[in-house]
C-alpha positions as CSV (number, residue, x, y, z in Angstrom):
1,X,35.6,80.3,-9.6
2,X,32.1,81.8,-10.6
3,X,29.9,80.4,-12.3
4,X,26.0,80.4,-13.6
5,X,23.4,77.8,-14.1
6,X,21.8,77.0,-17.8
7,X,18.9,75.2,-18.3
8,X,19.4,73.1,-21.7
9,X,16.4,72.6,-23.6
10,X,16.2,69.0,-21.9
11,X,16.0,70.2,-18.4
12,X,19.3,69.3,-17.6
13,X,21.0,71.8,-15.5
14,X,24.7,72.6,-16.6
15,X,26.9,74.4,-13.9
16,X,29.1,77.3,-16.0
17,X,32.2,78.5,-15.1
18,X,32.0,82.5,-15.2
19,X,34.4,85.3,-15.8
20,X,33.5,88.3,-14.9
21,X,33.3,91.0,-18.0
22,X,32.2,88.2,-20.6
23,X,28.7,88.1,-22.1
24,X,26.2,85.2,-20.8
25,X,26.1,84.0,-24.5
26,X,30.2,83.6,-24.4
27,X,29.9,81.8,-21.4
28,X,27.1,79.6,-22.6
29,X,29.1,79.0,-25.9
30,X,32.3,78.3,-24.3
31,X,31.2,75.4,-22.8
32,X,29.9,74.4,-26.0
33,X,25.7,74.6,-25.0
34,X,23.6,74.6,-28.0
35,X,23.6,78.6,-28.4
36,X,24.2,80.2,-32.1
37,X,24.9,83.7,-31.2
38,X,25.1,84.5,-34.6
39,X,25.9,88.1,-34.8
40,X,28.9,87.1,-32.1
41,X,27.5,89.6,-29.7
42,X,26.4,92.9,-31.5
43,X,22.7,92.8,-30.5
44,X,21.5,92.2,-34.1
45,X,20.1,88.9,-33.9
46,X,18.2,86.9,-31.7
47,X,20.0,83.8,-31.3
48,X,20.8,83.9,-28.0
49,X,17.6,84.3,-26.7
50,X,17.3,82.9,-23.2
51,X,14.5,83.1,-20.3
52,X,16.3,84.2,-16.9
53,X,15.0,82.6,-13.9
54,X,12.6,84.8,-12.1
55,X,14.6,85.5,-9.2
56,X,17.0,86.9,-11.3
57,X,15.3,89.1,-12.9
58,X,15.0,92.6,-10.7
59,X,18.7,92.1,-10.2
60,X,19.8,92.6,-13.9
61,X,19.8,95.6,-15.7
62,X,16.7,96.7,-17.6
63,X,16.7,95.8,-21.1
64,X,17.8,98.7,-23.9
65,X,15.9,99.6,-26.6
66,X,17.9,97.5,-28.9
67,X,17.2,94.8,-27.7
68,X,13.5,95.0,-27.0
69,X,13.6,95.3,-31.1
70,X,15.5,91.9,-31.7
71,X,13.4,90.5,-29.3
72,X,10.8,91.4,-30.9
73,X,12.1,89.0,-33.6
74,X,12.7,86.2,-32.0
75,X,10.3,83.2,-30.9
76,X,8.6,82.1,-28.0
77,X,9.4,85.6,-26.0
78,X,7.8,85.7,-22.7
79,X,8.0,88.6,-19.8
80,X,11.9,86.7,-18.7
81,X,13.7,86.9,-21.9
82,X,16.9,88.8,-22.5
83,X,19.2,88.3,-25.1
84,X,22.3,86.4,-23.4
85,X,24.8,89.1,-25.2
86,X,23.7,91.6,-23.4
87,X,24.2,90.5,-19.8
88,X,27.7,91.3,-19.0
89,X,28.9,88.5,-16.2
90,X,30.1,90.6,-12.7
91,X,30.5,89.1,-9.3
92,X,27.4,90.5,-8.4
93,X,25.5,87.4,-10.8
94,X,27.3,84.4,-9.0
95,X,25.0,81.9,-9.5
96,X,22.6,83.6,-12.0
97,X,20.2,81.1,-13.8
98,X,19.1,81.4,-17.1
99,X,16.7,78.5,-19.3
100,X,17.6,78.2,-23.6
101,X,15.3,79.3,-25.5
102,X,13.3,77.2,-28.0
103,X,15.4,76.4,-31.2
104,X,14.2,78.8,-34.0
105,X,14.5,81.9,-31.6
């Protein structure tokens, strides 16, 4: 099985299982990590905000304009975070790692 690495807001390191085709948030949700995802997905909120571990980053697609503008709503944004809807899961992100972001953002 695939999986990904999430970072709680504790530090402690949680071990996902992954399917390919679903969205980091689902995944993250799934396995029932503090995550809101309000908007379910749609990029109109920015309550999935995560920070993706720098050695992840030049291998996931640049971010659409979209979501630069929710991120530009959410708090604590630094140079790393994506929105976890938009990061499809593919083989090709076995073992991506991804920190939640503060509460609030």
């Amino acid at each position: 099985m695939s999986y990904i690495v999430v970072v709680d807001r504790e530090g402690q390191e949680h071990r996902l299982d992954a399917l390919n085709g679903w969205r980091i948030m689902e995944i993250i949700r799934d396995h029932e990590l503090p995550i809101k995802g309000e908007c379910g997905g749609c990029c109109s909120c920015a309550t999935c905000h995560v920070y993706v571990d720098d050695d992840w980053r030049a291998r996931l697609p640049q971010r659409e304009d979209e979501e630069d503008e929710m991120l530009d709503e959410a708090f604590g944004v630094e140079d790393n975070s994506r929105l976890s809807c938009q990061i499809l899961f593919s083989e090709d992100l076995e073992g991506l790692r991804v920190y939640l972001a503060p509460e609030g953002a």
